[in-house]
N, C-alpha and C positions, 0 to 999 in steps of 0.2 A: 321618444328619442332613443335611438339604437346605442348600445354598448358602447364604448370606446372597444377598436380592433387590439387584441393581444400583440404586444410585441414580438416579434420573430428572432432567434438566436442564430443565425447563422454557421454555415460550416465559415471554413478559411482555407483556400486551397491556392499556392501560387501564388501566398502575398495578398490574396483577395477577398473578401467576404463573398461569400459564394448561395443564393439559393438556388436551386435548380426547381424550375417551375415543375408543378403538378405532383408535387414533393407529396408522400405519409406524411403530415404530422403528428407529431408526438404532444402531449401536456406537461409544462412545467408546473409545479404546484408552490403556493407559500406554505409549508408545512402547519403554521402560527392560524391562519384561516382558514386552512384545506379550499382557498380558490385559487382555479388557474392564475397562474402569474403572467405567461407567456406561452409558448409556442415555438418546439423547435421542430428541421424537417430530418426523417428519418432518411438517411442515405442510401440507395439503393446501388446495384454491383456496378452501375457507371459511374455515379458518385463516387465510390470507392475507387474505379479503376481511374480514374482522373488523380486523385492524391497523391495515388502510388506514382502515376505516369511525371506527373510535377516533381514531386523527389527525387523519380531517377535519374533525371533531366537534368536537376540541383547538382545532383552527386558530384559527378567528376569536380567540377572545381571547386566543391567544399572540404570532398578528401584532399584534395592537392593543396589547398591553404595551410601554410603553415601552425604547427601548433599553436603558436604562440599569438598569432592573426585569429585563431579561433578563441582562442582566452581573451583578450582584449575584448573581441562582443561579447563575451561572457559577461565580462568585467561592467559592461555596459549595462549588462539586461539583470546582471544584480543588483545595480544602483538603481535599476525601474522600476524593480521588485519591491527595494525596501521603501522607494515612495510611495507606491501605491499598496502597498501591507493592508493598510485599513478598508481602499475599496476592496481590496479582495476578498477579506477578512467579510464583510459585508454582504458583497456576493456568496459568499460559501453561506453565512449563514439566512442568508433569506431562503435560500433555494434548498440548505439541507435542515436547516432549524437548529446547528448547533447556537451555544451562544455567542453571542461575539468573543468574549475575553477568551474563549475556547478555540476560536476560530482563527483568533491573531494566534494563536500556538502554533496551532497546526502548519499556518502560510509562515512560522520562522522556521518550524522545523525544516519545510521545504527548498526557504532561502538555503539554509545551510547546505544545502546540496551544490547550491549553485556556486556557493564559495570554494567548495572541496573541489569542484570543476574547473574552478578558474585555474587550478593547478594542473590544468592537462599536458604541457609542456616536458614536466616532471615523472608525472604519470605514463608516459608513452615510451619512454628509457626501455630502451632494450639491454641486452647481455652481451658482453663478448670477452672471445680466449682469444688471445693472442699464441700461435705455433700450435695446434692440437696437432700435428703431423711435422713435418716437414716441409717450412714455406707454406704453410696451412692457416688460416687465420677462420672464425665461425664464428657470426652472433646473431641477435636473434632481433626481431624489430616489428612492433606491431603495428597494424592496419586494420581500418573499417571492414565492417561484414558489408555495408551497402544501406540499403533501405530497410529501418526497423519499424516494429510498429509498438504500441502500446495501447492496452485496453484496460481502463481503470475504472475502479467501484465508486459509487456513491458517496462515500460515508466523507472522504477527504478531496474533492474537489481541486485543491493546490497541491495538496503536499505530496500524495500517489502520481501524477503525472510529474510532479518536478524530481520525484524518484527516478524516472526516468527519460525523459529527453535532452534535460543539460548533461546526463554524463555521454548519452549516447550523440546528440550533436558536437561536445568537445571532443569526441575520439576520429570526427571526420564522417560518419554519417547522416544520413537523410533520415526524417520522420517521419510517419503517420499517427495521429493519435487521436483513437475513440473514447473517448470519455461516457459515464454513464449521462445517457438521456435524462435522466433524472435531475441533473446538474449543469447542464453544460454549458452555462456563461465564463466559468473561471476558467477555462483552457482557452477560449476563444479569445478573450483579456489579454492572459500570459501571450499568446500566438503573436496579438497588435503588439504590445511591451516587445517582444522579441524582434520585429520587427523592425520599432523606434529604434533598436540599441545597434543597427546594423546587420539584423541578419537579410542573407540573401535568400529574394523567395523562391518558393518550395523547398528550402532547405526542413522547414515544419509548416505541418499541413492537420488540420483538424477538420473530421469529418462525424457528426453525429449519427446516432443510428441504433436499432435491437440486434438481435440477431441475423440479417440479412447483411448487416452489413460487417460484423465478425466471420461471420462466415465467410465472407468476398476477402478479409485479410489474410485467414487463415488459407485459404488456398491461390490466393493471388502469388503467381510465379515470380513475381519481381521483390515480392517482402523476402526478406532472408531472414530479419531475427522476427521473435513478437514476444515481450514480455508483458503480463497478466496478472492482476490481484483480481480474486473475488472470493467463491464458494469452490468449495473440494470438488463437488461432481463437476464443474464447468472447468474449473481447472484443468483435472482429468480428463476431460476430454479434448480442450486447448492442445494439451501436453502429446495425446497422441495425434489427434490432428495433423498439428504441425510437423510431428515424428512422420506421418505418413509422405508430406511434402517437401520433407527434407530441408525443413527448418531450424535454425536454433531456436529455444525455448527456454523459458521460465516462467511459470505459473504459480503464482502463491494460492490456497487455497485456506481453506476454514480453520477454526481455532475453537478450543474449548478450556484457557487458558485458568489455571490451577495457582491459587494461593495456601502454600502448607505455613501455617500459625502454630508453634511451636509455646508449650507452659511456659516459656520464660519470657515471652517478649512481650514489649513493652504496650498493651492492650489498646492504651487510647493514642499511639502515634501508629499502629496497627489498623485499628478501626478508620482513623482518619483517613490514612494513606488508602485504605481499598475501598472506601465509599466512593472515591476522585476516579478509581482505574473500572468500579463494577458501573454506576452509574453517570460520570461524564459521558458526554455527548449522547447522551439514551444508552447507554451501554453497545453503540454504532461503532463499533471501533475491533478490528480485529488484533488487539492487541490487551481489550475489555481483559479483567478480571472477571469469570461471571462463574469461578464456582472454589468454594473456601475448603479446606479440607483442613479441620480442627483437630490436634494431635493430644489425646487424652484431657486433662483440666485446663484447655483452653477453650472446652466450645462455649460453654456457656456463660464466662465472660465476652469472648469475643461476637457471639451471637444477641447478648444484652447491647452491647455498643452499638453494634451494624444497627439495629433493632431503634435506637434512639436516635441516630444521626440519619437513617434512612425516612425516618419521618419529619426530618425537620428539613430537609431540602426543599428551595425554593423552585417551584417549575412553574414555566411559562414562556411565553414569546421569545424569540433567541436574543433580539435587539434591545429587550428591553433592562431595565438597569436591574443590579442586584440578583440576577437570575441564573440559578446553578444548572436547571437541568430546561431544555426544549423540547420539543413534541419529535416523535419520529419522521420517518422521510415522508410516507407517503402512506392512507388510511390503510391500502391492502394490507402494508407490512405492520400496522399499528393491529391491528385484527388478527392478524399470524400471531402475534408475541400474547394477547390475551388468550389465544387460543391454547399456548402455553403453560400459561397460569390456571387455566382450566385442566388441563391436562395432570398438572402436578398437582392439583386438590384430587383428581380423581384416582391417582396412583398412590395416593395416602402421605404425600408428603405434608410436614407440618408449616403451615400457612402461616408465618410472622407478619406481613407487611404487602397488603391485597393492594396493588394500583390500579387495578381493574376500574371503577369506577371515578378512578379522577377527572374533575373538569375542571379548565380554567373558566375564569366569568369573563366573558367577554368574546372569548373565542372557544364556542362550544365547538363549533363546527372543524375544530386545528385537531388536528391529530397525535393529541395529547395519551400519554398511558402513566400514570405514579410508579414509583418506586415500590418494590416489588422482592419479599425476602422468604425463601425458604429456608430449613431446617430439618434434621430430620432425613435428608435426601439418601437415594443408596444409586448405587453405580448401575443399577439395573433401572430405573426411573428412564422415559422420554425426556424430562428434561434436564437430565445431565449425558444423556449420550449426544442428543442435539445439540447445533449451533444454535440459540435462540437470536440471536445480535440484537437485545434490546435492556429496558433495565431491570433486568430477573438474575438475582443474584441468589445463588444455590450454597449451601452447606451442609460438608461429609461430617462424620465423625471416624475418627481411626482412633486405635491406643496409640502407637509408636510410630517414630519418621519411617521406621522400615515400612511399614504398611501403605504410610502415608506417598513412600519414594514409589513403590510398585502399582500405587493405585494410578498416579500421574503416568509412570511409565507404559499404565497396561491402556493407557487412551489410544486413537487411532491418530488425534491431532499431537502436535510438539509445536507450537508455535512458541508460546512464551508461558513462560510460570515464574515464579518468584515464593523465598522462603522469608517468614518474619522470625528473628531468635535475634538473641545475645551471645548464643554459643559460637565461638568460630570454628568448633572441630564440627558443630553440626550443620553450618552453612558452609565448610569443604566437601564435608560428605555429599549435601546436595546437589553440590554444583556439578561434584564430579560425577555423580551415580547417574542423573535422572537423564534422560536422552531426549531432551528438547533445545530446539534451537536458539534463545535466547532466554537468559533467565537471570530473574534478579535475587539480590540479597537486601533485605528491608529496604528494595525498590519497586513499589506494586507493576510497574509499567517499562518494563527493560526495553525498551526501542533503543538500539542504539544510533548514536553522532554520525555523523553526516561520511567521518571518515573510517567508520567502520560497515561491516553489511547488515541488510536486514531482509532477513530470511527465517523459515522455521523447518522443522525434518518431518517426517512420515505422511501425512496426508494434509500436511499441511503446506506442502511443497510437493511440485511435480518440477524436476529439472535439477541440474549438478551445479545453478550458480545464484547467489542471492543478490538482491536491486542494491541498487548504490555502492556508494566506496570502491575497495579497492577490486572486489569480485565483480561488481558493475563494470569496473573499465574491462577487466577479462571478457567479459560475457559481449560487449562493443565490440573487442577488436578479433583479430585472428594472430594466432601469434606465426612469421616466418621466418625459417633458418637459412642463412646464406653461409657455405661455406667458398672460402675464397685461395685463390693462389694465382701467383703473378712469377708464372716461368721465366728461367732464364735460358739463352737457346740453348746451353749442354742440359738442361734439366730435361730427362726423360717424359715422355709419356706416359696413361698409366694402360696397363697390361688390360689382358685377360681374366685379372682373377681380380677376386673381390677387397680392394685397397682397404689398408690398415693403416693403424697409427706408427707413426716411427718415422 
C-alpha cells in the first residue's frame, strides 16, 4: 500500500487558496520526528506577480475606507485571533518545535499588535497651525505608501508577520506576505481568519517561496515598502536591494545579544531569568540571550547556577507535557549549531555542559540538540563573534561594568542586552552608555509591548524605522503637508519673489 500523499500548504492570493500547477515544491518538516509533514509549493516570478497584481487592484478602495471602517475589521480579526490562539499556537509548534506553552506566548505577543491596530483611527491624526501667514492655515495628514510586502523568519511563525501586516493593513495598505517555507501554515490560517473578520480580498495575499520568489518582491515595481526580519547578510542585502528600487525598507538583521551580571545581583533570580531567555525555544529567537558577560566575583557563581539548571531542563517533543525545551527547526540547522560546539572545544574554550549528544527515546530521528554551556569564552573565539541561533550559551569574564559596557558596545550586533544588579546608579549608567536598541534591567528578554517599537541599531538593523507601534505606523504611511488659503477678492496674489510668513 502506497503512503498517504503529503498534504499541500497553499499560497492565498485574492481571497483564494491558490496552487499553481507544476509548482517547486518545498518539505515541511515535524521538527519532534524529522519526517515530512507536508508539502508546500515554492512560488515562482508569476506567482509573485499575481499577489502583488491582486493588492494593487485591493488598494484604491482599502485606502479610501475609512479609518475607523478599517479598525472594525480589525476589531473583527482580533477576536478570531484570540479564538483560535491554541490552533495557532499548535500550528507554530508542530512545524517549528517550539513548545506549546511557548508558542501560545509568542501568538499573544502578536495578538497584541493587533490590539494597538485597532487604534488606527487615533494613530493617523495629523498636525495643524492655524494663521502661519496671513489667511494661511498648514497641516499635515498621513496616507498609505500602497502595496507592502513582508518577509518573515522561521523561529516565530505568528508573531513576526503579525509585526507587520495589522499595522500596515490599518494604515490603508495592500499586502504581500512571504513567510519562511519552513513554516508556512500559520500565515495562510491568519490570511482565512482575516478574511472571516471581513477583510476585502487581495487586501492580503500570501505567497510561499525561497529566494526566487524574494527576489521577484524586492524588485517588483508595484511593491513600495517591504519590511524583513532575518540574518544580517540577507538583511543587508534586502536593505540595499530595495534602496536600488527605490523602495522603502526595513530590514532587521542578527543578534548576538549580551547579558552583564554584576557581584551584587541576586544569583539564582539571575540564573533563572537567563536559562528562560539563552535556552527557550532552542535558543531560536533573535532576541535569545546567548552570551553572559560576568563582571568580576560573579562568574563563578553565576556560572555554578547556569551549570545546574542547564542540566536539569526537560527536552523533547513541543506538544508534549511538562517540556521546556524542543528540537530545532530543521536537521541542517541542528548540524550547524554542533558544528559550533565543536568549534568552541577547538578554540579552547571551557566546555561546561556538551548537548552534542542528546537523544530523546523515541524520536531519535527529531532534531534534537541538549543544552549547551561555555565558560571561559574570549571576544576573539567563532563562537562569540557568530550568530549561533541555537542553545549554546557563551560566558565572558570582565573585572569591571566599564569593560563589561565597551565589550557589548565593541559588537557589530545591538539588538538587545540587559544588566542584572541591585545598583540603580549602575543599571543608569548602562542603560545610558551601551548603544543597543533595546535593553533590559533585570529583564533577560527586553522586547517591547505592542505599543512601543521593536527594532535594534548597527547590524542589526538596516533602515531609519523599527516594526510595530508607533514607528510602524510612520514607516506605513507617508506624511503630506497641505498649506491652505481661501482669498478674498482684494486679497492680493502672490508675487515673484519667494513668499514669507507675515
Amino acid at each position: 500500500m502506497s503512503a498517504p500523499a503529503k498534504q499541500v500548504v497553499s499560497h492565498w492570493i485574492n481571497g483564494q487558496a491558490v496552487i499553481p500547477s507544476g509548482s517547486r515544491m518545498g518539505e515541511v518538516f515535524n521538527p519532534a520526528t524529522g519526517a515530512v509533514a507536508r508539502h508546500v509549493p515554492l512560488a515562482d516570478v508569476a506567482t509573485v506577480d499575481a499577489a502583488v497584481q491582486a493588492a494593487a487592484a485591493a488598494l484604491p478602495a482599502w485606502r479610501d475606507a475609512p479609518p475607523l471602517r478599517r479598525a472594525r475589521v480589525m476589531q473583527k480579526f482580533l477576536q478570531l485571533m484570540q479564538a483560535h490562539q491554541e490552533e495557532l499556537a499548535a500550528l507554530a509548534s508542530a512545524e517549528h518545535g517550539k513548545t506549546l506553552p511557548d508558542a501560545l506566548g509568542s501568538v499573544q505577543r502578536g495578538i497584541e499588535v493587533i490590539e494597538f491596530a485597532c487604534g488606527i483611527p487615533h494613530l493617523l491624526k495629523g498636525e495643524y497651525s492655524e494663521n502661519v501667514g496671513s489667511g494661511v492655515d498648514c497641516h499635515t495628514v498621513r496616507q498609505a505608501v500602497g502595496v507592502c510586502a513582508g518577509i518573515t523568519p522561521f523561529n516565530f511563525p505568528v508573531m513576526v508577520p503579525l509585526w507587520m501586516f495589522p499595522v500596515a493593513i490599518a494604515c490603508g495598505n495592500t499586502f504581500v506576505l512571504k513567510p519562511s517555507e519552513k513554516v508556512p501554515s500559520c500565515s495562510l490560517r491568519m490570511a482565512q481568519l482575516f478574511q472571516q473578520a471581513g477583510l476585502p480580498d487581495g487586501v492580503l495575499n500570501v505567497v510561499h517561496g525561497d529566494k526566487v520568489a524574494v527576489d521577484a518582491l524586492l524588485t517588483h515595481p508595484g511593491v513600495s515598502a517591504v519590511s524583513f526580519v532575518g540574518s544580517t547578510p540577507i538583511a543587508k542585502s534586502i536593505y540595499e536591494t530595495c534602496a536600488r528600487h527605490g523602495k522603502r525598507v526595513q530590514a532587521l538583521g542578527g543578534a548576538k545579544n549580551h547579558a552583564v551580571v554584576l557581584p551584587d545581583a541576586d544569583m539564582a533570580f539571575t540564573a533563572d531569568a537567563l536559562i528562560g531567555a539563552a535556552y527557550g525555544s532552542a535558543g531560536e529567537r533573535c532576541m535569545a540571550i546567548s552570551a553572559v558577560v560576568a563582571v568580576g566575583a560573579a562568574a563563578d557563581p553565576i556560572v555554578a547556577q547556569l551549570k545546574k539548571r542547564a542540566l536539569a531542563i526537560k527536552i523533547g517533543p513541543g506538544d508534549a507535557d511538562g517540556m521546556d525545551m524542543g528540537p530545532l527547526v530543521t536537521g541542517v540547522h541542528r548540524d550547524k549549531v554542533k558544528g559550533y560546539v565543536d568549534l568552541g572545544v577547538k578554540e579552547g574554550a571551557q566546555l561546561i555542559v556538551d548537548g552534542r549528544a542528546h537523544v530523546v527515546k523515541g524520536h531519535e530521528n527529531g532534531f534534537f540538540i541538549g543544552t549547551t554551556l561555555f565558560d571561559q569564552v574570549k571576544p576573539t573565539m567563532g563562537i562569540y563573534k557568530d550568530e549561533i541561533f541555537g542553545p549554546v550559551l557563551i560566558v565572558l569574564r570582565v573585572d569591571t561594568l566599564e569593560e563589561a559596557i565597551a565589550l557589548v558596545n565593541a559588537n557589530p550586533y545591538a539588538n538587545g542586552t540587559a544588566i542584572f544588579t541591585e545598583s540603580g546608579g549602575a543599571a543608569r549608567r548602562f542603560e545610558n552608555e551601551i548603544q543597543v536598541g533595546m535593553v533590559g534591567v533585570n529583564v533577560p528578554i527586553p522586547v517591547p509591548v505592542a505599543f512601543y517599537s521593536f527594532g535594534g541599531w548597527k547590524n542589526s538593523l538596516f533602515g531609519d524605522l523599527h516594526v510595530h507601534g508607533t514607528e510602524g505606523v510612520k514607516f506605513y504611511t507617508r506624511t503630506k503637508v497641505v498649506t491652505t488659503r481661501w482669498p478674498k477678492q482684494d486679497t492680493p496674489a502672490a508675487g515673484f519673489h519667494m513668499p514669507t510668513l507675515g
